[in-house]
ROKOLRO-358486 format. One record per residue (C-alpha): residue number from 1; x, y, z; residue in one letter. Coordinates in nm, 3 decimals, always signed. Layout:
<nodes>
<node><resi>NUM</resi><u>X</u><v>Y</v><w>Z</w><resn>a</resn></node>
...
</nodes>
This chain:
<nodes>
<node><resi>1</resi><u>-1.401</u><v>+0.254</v><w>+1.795</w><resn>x</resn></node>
<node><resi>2</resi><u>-1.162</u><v>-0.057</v><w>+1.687</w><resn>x</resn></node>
<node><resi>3</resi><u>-0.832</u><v>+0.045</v><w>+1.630</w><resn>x</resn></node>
<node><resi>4</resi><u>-0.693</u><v>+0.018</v><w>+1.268</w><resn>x</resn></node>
<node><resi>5</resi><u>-0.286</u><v>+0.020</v><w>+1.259</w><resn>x</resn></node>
<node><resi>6</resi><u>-0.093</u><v>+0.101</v><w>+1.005</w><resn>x</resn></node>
<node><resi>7</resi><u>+0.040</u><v>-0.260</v><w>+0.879</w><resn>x</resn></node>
<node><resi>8</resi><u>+0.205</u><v>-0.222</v><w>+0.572</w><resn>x</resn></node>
<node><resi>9</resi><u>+0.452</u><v>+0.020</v><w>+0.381</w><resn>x</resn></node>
<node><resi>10</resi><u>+0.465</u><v>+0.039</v><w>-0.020</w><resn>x</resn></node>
<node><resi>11</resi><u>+0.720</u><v>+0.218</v><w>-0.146</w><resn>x</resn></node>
<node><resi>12</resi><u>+0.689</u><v>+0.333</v><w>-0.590</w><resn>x</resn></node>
<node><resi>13</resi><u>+0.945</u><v>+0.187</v><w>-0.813</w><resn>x</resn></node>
<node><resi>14</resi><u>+1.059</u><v>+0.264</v><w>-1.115</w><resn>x</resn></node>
<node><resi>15</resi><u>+1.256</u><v>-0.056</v><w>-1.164</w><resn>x</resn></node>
<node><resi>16</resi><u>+1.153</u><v>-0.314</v><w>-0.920</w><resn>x</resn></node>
<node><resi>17</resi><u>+1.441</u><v>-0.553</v><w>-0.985</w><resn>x</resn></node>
<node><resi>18</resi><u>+1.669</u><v>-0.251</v><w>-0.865</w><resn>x</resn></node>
<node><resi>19</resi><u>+1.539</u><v>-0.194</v><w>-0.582</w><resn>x</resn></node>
<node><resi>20</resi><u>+1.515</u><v>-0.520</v><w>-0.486</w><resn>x</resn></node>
<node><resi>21</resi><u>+1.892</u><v>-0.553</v><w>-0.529</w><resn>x</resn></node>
<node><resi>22</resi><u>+1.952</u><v>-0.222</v><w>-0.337</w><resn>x</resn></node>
<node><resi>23</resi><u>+1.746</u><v>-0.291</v><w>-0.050</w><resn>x</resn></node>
<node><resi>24</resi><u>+1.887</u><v>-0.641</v><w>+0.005</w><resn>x</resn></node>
<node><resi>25</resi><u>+2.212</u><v>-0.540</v><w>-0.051</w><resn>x</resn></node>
<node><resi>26</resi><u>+2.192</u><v>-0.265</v><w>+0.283</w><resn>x</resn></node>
<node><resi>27</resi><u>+1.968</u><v>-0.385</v><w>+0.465</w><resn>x</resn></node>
<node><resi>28</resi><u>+1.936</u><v>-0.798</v><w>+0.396</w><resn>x</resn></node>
<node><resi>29</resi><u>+1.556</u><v>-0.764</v><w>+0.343</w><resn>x</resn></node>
<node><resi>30</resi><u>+1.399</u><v>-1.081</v><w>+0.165</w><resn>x</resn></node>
<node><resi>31</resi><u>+1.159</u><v>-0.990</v><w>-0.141</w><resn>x</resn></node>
<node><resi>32</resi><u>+0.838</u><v>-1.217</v><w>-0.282</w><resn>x</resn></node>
<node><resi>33</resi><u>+0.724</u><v>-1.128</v><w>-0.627</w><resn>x</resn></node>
<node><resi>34</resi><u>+0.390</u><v>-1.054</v><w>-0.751</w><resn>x</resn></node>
<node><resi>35</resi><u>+0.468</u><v>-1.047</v><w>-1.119</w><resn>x</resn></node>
<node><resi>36</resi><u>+0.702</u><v>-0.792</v><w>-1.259</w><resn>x</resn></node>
<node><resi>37</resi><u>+0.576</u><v>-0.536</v><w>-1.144</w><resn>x</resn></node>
<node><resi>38</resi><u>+0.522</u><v>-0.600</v><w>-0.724</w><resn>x</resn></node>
<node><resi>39</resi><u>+0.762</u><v>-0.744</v><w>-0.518</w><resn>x</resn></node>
<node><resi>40</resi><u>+0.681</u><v>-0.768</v><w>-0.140</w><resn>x</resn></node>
<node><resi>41</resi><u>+0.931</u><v>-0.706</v><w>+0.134</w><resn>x</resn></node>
<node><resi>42</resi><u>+0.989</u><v>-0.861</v><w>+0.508</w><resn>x</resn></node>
<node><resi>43</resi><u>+1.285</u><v>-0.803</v><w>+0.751</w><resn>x</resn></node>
<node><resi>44</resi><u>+1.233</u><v>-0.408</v><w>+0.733</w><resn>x</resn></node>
<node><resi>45</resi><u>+1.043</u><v>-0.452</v><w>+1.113</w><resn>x</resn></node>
<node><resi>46</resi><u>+0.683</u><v>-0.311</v><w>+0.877</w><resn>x</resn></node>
<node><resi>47</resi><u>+0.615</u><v>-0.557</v><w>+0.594</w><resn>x</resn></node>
<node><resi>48</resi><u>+0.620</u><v>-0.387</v><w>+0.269</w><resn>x</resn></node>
<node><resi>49</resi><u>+0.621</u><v>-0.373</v><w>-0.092</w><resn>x</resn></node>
<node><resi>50</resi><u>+0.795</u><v>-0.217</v><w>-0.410</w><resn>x</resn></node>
<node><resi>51</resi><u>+0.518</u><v>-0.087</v><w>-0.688</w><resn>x</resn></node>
<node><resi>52</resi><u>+0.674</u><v>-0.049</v><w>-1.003</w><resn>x</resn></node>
<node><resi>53</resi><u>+0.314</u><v>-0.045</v><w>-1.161</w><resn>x</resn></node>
<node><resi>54</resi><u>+0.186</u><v>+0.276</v><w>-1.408</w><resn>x</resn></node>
<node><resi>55</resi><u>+0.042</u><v>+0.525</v><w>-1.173</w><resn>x</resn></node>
<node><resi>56</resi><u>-0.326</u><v>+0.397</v><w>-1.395</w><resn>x</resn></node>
<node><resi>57</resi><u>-0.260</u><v>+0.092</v><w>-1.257</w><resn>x</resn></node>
<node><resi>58</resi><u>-0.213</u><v>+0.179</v><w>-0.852</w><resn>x</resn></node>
<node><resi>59</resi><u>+0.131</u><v>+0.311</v><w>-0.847</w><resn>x</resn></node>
<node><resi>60</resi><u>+0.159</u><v>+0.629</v><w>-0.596</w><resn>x</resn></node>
<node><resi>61</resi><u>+0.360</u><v>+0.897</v><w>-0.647</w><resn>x</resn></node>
<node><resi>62</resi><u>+0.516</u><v>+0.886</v><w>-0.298</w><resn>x</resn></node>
<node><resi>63</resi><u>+0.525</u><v>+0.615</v><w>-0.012</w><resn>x</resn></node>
<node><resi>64</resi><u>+0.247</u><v>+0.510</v><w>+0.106</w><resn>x</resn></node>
<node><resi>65</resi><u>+0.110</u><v>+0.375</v><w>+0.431</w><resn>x</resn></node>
<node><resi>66</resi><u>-0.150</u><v>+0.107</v><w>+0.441</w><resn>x</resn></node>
<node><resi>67</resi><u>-0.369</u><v>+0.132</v><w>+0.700</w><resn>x</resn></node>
<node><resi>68</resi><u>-0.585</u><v>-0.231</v><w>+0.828</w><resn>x</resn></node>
<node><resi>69</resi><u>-0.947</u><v>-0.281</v><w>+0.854</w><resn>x</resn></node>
<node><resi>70</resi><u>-1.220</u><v>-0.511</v><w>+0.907</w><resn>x</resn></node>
<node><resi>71</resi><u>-1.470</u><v>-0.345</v><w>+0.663</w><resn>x</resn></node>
<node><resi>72</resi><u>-1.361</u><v>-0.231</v><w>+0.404</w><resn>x</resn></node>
<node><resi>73</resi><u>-1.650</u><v>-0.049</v><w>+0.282</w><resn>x</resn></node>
<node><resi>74</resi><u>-1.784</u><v>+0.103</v><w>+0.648</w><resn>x</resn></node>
<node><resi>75</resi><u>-1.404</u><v>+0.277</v><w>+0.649</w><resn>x</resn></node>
<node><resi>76</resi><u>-1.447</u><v>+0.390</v><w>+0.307</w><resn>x</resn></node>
<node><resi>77</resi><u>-1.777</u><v>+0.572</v><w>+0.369</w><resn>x</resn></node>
<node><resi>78</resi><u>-1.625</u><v>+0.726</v><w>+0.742</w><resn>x</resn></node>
<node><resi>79</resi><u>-1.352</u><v>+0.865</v><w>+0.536</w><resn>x</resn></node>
<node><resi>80</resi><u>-1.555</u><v>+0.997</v><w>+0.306</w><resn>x</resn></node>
<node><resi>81</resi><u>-1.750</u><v>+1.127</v><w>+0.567</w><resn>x</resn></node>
<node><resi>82</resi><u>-1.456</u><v>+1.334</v><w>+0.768</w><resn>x</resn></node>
<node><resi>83</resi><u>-1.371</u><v>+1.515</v><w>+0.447</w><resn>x</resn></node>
<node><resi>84</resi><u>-1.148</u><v>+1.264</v><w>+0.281</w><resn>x</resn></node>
<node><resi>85</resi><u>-1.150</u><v>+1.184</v><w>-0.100</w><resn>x</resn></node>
<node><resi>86</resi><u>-1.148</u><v>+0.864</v><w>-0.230</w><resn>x</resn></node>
<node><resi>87</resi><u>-0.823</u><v>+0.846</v><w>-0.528</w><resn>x</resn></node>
<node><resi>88</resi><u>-0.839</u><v>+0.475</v><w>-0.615</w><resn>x</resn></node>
<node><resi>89</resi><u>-1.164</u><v>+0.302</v><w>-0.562</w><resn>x</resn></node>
<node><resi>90</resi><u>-1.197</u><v>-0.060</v><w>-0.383</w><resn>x</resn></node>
<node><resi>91</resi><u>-0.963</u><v>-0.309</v><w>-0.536</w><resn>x</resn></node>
<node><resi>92</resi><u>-0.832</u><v>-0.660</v><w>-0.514</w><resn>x</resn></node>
<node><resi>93</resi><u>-0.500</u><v>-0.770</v><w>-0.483</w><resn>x</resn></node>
<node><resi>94</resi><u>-0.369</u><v>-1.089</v><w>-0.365</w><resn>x</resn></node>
<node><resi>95</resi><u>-0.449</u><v>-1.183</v><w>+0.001</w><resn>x</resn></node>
<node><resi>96</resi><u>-0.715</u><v>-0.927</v><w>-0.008</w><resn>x</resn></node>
<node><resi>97</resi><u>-0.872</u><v>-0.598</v><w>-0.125</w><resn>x</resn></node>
<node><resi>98</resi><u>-0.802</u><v>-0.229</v><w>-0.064</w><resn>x</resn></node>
<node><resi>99</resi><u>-0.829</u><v>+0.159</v><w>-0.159</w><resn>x</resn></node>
<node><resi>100</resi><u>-0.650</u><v>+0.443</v><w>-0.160</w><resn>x</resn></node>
<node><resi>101</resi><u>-0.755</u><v>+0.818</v><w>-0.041</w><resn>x</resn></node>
<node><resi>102</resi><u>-0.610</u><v>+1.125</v><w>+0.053</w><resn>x</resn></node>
<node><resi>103</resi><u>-0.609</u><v>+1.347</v><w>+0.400</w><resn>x</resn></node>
<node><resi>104</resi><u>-0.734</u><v>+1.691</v><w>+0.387</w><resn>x</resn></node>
<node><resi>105</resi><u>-0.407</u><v>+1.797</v><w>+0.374</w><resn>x</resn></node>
<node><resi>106</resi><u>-0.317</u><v>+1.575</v><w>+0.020</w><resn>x</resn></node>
<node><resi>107</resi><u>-0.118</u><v>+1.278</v><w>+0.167</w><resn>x</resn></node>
<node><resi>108</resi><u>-0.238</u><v>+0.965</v><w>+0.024</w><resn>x</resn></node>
<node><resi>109</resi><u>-0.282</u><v>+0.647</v><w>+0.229</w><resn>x</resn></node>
<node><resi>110</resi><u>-0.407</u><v>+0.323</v><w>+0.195</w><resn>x</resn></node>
<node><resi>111</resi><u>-0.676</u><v>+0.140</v><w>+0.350</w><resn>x</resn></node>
<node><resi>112</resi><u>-0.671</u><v>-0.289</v><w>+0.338</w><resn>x</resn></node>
<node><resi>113</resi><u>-0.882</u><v>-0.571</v><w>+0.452</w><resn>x</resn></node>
<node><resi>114</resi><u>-0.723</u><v>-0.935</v><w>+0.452</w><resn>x</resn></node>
<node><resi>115</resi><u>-0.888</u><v>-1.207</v><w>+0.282</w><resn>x</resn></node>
</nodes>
């Protein structure tokens, strides 16, 4: 079985520009933005993001780990399969496409494949 890291951290925002200024400000991370609502992160040692989408939109309610993949779907249905449950169906997003689900214990992650 290929292994599938964890490879990226998104954190929710209320107010992106904030956090952006917070996060720089202690810890000299360097932000891209995605439109007013995403901003992407580097320096942190994990690349990252700040959601400050509606929770409709994609937004968790807690951090959330993104885990890779090389198909997308396959993963979807073996998580399905072990008793997880899918809580944001297959989804684009720039530089590539992902969903979300949640353990049998309730903690959501993230699963991606790059473009």
């Amino acid at each position: 079985m290929p292994k599938s890291p964890i490879v990226y951290f998104e954190l929710p925002s209320n107010d992106v520009a904030a956090c952006k200024r917070f996060y720089h400000s202690l810890f000299g991370w360097s932000f891209q933005d995605f439109g007013p609502d995403y901003a992407a992160f580097s320096g942190s040692g994990l690349d990252g993001g700040l959601n400050g989408a509606s929770p409709a939109e994609g937004r968790t309610k807690f951090p959330l780990a993104v885990i890779d993949t090389n198909d997308l779907e396959a993963m979807e249905k073996r998580i399905v399969a072990a008793g997880g449950r899918i809580t944001l169906p297959i989804f684009s997003f720039p530089g590539g496409r992902r969903f979300h689900f949640t353990d049998p214990s309730g903690n959501e992650l993230a699963v991606m494949q790059k473009e």
